[in-house]
C-alpha positions in Angstrom: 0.0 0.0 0.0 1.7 3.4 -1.1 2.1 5.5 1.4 0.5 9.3 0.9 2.0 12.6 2.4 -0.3 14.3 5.4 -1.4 10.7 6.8 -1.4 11.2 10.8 0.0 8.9 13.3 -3.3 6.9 13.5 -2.4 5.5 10.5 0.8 4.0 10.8 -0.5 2.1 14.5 2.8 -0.6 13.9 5.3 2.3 13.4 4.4 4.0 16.5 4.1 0.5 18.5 7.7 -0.9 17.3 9.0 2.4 18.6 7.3 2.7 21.9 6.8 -0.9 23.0 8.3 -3.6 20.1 12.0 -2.6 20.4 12.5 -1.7 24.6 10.7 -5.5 24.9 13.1 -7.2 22.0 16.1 -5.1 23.5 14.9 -6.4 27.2 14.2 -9.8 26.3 17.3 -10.4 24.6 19.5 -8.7 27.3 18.3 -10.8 29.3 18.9 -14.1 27.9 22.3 -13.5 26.0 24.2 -10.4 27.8 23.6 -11.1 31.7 24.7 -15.0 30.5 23.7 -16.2 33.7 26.0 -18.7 35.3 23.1 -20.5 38.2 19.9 -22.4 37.8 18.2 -19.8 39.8 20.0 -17.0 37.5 18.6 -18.8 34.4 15.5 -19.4 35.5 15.4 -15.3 36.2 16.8 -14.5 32.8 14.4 -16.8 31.3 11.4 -15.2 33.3 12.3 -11.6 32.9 12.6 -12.6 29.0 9.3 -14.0 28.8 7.5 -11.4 30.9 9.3 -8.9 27.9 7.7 -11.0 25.0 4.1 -11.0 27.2 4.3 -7.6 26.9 5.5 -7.2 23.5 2.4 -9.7 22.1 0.0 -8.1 24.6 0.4 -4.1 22.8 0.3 -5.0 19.6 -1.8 -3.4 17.5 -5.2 -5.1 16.6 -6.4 -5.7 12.9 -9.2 -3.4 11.8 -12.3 -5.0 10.4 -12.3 -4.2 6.5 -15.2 -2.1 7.3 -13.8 0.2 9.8 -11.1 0.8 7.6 -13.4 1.7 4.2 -15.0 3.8 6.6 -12.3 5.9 7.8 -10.9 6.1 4.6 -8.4 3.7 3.8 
């Protein structure tokens, strides 16, 4: 879909949602498992939960699909 000049940031929902919640969960979610490298059972099992508590949150905000009909509604 071409993308036209003067659309607002309603219509671009993923944009604004990889900036403000998809890329802090990744980042998180990765840190956690790769950089910390923990060396325990009880440290892994912490990296794994904080990493998994990241992509909870990451699935949980993003954006739902529009019906076909809200969308010819508003325009799209």
């Amino acid at each position: 879909m071409p993308v036209t000049r003067g659309q607002g940031p309603r219509s671009h929902p993923w944009a604004r949602w990889a900036l403000r919640w998809g890329a802090p969960n990744a980042t998180v979610a990765l840190v956690a498992v790769w950089a910390l490298e923990p060396d325990s059972l009880v440290g892994g099992v912490i990296a794994a939960g904080v990493a998994l508590a990241a992509l909870l949150v990451f699935a949980g905000t993003m954006p739902r699909r529009q019906p076909s009909a809200e969308r010819a509604r508003r325009g799209e």
